[in-house]
C-alpha positions as CSV (number, residue, x, y, z in Angstrom):
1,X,0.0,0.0,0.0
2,X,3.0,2.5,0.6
3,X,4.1,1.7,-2.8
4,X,1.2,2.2,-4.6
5,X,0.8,5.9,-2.2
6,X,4.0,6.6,-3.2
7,X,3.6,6.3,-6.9
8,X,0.0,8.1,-7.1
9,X,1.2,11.2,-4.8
10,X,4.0,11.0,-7.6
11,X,1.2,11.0,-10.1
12,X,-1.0,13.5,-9.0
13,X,0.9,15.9,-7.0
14,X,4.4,16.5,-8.5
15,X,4.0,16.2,-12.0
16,X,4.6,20.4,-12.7
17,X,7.5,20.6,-9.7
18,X,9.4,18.4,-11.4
19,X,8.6,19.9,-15.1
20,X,9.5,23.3,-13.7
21,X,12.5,22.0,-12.0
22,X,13.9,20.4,-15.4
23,X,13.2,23.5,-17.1
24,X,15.0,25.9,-15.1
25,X,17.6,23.2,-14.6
26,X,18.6,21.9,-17.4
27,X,17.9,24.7,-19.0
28,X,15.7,22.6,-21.4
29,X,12.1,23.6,-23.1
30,X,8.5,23.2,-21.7
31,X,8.4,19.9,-24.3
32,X,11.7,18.4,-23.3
33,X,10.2,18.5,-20.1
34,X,6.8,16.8,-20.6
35,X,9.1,14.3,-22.4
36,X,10.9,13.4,-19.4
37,X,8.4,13.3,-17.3
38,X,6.0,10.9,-19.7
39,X,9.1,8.3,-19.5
40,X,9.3,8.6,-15.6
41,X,5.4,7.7,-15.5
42,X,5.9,5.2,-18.3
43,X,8.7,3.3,-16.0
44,X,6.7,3.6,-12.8
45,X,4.0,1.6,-14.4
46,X,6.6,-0.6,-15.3
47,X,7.6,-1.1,-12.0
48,X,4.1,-1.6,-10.6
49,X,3.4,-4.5,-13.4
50,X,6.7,-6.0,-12.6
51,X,5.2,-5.4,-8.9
52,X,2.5,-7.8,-9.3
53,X,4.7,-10.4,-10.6
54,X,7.1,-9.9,-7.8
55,X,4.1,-11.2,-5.5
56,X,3.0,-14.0,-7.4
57,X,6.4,-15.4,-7.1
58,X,6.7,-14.3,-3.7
59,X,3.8,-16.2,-2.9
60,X,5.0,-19.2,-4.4
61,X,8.0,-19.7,-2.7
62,X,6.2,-19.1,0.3
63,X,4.1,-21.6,-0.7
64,X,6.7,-24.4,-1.5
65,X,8.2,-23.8,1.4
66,X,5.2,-24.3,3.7
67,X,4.4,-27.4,1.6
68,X,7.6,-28.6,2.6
69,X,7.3,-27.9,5.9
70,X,4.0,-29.0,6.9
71,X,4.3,-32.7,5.3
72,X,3.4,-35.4,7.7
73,X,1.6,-32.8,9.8
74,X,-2.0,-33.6,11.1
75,X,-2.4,-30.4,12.3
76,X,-5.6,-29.4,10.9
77,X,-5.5,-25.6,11.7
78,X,-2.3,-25.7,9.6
79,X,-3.7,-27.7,6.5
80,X,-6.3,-25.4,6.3
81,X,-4.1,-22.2,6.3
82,X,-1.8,-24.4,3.5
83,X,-5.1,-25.2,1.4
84,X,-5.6,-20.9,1.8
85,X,-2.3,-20.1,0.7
86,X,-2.6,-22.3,-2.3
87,X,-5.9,-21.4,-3.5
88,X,-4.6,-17.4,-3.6
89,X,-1.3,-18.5,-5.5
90,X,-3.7,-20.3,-8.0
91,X,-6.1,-17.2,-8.3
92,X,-3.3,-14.9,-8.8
93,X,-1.3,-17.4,-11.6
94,X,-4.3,-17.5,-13.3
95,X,-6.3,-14.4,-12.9
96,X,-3.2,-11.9,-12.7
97,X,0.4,-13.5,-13.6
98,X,-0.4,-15.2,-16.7
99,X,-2.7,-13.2,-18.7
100,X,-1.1,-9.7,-17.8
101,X,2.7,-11.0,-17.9
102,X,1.7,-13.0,-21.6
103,X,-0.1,-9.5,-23.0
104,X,2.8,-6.9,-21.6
105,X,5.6,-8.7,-22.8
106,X,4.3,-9.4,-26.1
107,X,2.6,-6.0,-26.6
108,X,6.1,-4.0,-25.2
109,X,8.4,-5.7,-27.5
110,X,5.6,-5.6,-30.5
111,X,5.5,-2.2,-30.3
112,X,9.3,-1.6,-29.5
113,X,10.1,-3.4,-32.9
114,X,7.9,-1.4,-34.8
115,X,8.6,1.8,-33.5
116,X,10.3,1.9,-29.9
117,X,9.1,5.8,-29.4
118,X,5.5,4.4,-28.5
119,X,6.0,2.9,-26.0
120,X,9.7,3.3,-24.5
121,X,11.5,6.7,-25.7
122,X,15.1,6.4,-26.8
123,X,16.0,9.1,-23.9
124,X,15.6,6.2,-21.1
125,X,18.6,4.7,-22.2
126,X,20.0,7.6,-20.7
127,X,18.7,6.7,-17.2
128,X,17.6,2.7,-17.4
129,X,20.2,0.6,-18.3
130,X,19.0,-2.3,-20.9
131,X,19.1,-5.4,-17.9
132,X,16.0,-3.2,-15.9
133,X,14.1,-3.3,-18.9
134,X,14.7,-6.9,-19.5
135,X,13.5,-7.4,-16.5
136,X,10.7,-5.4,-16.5
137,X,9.5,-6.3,-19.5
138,X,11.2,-9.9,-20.8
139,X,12.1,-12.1,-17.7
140,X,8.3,-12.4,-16.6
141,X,7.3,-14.5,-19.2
142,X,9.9,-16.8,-19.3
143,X,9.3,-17.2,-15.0
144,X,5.7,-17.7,-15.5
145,X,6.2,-20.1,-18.4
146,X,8.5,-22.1,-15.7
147,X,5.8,-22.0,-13.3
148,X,2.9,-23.3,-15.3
149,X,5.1,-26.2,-16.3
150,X,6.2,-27.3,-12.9
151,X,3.4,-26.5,-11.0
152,X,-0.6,-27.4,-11.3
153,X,-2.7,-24.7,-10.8
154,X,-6.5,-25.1,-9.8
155,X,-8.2,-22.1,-12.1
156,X,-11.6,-21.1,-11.1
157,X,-14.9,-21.0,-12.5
158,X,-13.9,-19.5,-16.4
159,X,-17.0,-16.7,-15.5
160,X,-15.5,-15.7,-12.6
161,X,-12.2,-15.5,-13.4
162,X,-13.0,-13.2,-16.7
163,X,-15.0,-11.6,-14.4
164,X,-12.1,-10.9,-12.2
165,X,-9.3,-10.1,-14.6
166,X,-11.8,-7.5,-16.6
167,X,-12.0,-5.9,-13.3
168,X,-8.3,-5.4,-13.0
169,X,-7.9,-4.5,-16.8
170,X,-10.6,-1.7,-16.3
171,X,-9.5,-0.5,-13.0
172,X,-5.9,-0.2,-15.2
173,X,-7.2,1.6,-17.8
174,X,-9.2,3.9,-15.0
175,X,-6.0,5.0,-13.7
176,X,-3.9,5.8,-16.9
177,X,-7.3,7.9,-17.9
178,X,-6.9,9.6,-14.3
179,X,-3.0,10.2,-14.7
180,X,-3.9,12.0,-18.2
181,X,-6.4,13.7,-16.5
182,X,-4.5,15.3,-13.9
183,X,-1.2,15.6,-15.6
184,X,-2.2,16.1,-19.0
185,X,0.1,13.5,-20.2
186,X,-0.4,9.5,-21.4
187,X,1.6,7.6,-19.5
188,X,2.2,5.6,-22.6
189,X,3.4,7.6,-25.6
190,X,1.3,5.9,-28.1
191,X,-1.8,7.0,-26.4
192,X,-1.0,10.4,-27.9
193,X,-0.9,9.6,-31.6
194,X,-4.4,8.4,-31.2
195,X,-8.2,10.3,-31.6
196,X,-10.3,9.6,-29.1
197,X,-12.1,7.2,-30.8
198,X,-9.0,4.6,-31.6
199,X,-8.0,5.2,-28.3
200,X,-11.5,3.6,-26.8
201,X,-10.8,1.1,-29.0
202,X,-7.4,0.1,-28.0
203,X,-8.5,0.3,-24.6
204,X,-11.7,-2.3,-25.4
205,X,-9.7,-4.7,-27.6
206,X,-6.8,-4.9,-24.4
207,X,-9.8,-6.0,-22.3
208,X,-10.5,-8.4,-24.8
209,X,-7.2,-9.7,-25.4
210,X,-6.7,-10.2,-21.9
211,X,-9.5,-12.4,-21.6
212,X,-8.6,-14.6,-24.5
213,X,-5.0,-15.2,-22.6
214,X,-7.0,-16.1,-19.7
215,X,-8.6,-18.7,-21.6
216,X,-5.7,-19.6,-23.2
217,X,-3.8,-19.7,-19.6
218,X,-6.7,-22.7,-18.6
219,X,-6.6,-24.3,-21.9
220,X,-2.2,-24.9,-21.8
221,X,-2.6,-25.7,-18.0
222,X,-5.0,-28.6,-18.6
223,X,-3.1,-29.4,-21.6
224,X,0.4,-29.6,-19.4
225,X,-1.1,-31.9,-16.5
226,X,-3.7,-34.2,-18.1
227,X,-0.5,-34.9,-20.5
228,X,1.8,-35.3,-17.1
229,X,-0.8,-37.6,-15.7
230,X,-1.1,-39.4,-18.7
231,X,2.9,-40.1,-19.1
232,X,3.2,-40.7,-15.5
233,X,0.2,-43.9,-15.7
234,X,2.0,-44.9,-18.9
235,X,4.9,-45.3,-16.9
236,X,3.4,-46.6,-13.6
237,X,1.8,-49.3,-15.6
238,X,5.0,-49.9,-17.8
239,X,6.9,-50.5,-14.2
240,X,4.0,-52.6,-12.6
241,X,4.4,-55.1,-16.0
242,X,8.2,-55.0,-16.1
């Protein structure tokens, strides 16, 4: 929660300080200014996706770990809290860390090959070096990728969890709109070469595409295990023969 405070009073409250302060200090123009400033809101929302991700995994060490810990336990209280902890892991891989990690990695590097100025401005180089926006924007997938294939994840009822990740998509898109509206400036620079009218419908068709890689999340998770399980009877009956 002191993260996110952080990051709006950053958004809401500083935006012209800092634009006067690079003017007078860098002796630069009202423009150069803006430009900076749209790159330092582009990388805090970097951050904050690459924040959610941060959790998931979080969660799922904690996860193994208590798994490890607990086996052979008939401690009911403690099952329970286990069987808690796993079900939020699962909600999150499915609801948050696969569908958002799958559409910003592919949408960021889309958009940096066709023209890198839409959506990550040659002047960051400047300030990020190129291993923070690997990470922000490349590592994620690979990690999640990982994840799916070692680890079975219970997805909930497909309703609900469209429900639930068009939710967070519009809440998203709520808050860029709010950052524009009280700054003046999209956070990402594409947003600005749009009328309003494409913009809506970038903003509708991210919704969508984030609920086809929720679907698509469920359909290569059930793929991965019911394959697993099949390989592993295969096996088990191979060795029970042999």
């Amino acid at each position: 929660m002191f993260y996110l405070t952080v990051v709006r009073v950053f958004d809401d409250r500083c935006c012209s300080v800092i634009a006067a302060f690079l003017v007078d200090a860098l002796d630069g123009t009202e423009e150069f200014a803006c430009n900076v400033l749209s790159c330092a809101h582009n990388l805090l929302q970097g951050f904050m996706l690459r924040g959610y991700s941060d959790v998931f995994f979080g969660i799922s060490v904690l996860t193994d770990l208590s798994t490890l810990l607990t086996q052979g336990s008939d401690d009911q209280e403690e099952q329970r809290q286990l069987r808690k902890l796993i079900s939020l892991r699962d909600w999150l891989m499915s609801v948050l860390a696969f569908p958002v990690g799958v559409l910003v990695v592919t949408m960021f590097w889309a958009l940096y090959l066709y023209d890198r100025e839409l959506v990550y401005p040659k002047i960051l180089d400047s300030f990020i070096p190129q291993w923070i926006n690997h990470g922000m924007h490349t590592t994620v997938l690979p990690f999640i990728l990982i994840e799916m294939r070692t680890t079975y994840h219970n997805y909930p009822h497909r309703k609900a969890g469209q429900a639930a990740v068009s939710f967070f998509s519009t809440g998203y898109i709520l808050w860029i709109c709010w950052i524009h509206h009280v700054t003046g400036m999209w956070v990402y620079p594409l947003l600005d070469h749009l009328a309003s009218f494409p913009r809506i419908a970038v903003f509708v068709a991210s919704v969508g595409a984030i609920n086809i890689l929720y679907v698509v999340g469920e359909i290569l998770n059930r793929y991965i295990w019911d394959k697993s399980r099949y390989v592993e009877e295969k096996l088990s009956s191979k060795n029970k023969i042999d």
